[in-house]
C-alpha positions as MATLAB code, in Angstrom:
seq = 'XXXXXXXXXXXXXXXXXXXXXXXXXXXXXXXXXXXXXXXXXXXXXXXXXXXX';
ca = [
       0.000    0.000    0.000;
       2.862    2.395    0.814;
       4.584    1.830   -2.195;
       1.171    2.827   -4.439;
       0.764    5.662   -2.089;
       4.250    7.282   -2.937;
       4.190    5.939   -6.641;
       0.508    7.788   -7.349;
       1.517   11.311   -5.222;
       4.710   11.647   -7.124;
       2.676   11.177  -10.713;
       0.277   13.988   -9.012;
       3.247   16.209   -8.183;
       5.466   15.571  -11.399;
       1.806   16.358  -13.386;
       1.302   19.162  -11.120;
       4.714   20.706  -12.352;
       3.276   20.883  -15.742;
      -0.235   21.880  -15.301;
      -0.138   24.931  -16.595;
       1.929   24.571  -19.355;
      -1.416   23.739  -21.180;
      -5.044   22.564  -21.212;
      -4.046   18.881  -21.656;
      -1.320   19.158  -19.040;
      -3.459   20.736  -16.398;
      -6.222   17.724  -17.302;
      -3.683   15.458  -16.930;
      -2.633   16.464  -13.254;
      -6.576   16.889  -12.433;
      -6.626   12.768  -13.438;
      -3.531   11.979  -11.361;
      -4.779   14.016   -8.949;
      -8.065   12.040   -9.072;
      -6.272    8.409   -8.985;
      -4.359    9.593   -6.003;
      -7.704   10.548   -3.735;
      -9.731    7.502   -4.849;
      -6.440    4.985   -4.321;
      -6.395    7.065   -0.723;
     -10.036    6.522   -0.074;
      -9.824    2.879   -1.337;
      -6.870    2.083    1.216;
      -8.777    3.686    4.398;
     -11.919    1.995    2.970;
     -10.223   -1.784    3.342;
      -8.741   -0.292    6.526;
     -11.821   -0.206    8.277;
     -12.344    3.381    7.869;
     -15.632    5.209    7.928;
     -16.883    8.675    5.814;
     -14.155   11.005    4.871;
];
């Protein structure tokens, strides 16, 4: 879990970099961005954890 943790906030961040660069680029962070919350949620949801 740790390991996808660091390996989808680092595609966030290096996206991130680049979002404004251009319309595509900043979409492209917003889906990274996007992968890394629901991966997040999924992990505290098989923890046991409840709402947000």
């Amino acid at each position: 879990m740790e390991n996808g943790i660091r390996e989808r906030y680092h595609e966030a961040q290096r996206a991130r970099a680049m979002a404004d660069q251009s319309g595509d680029k900043g979409r492209a962070f917003v889906a990274d961005y996007v992968n890394y919350i629901h991966y997040i949620e999924g992990v505290h949801g098989a923890a046991g954890g409840q709402g947000h």
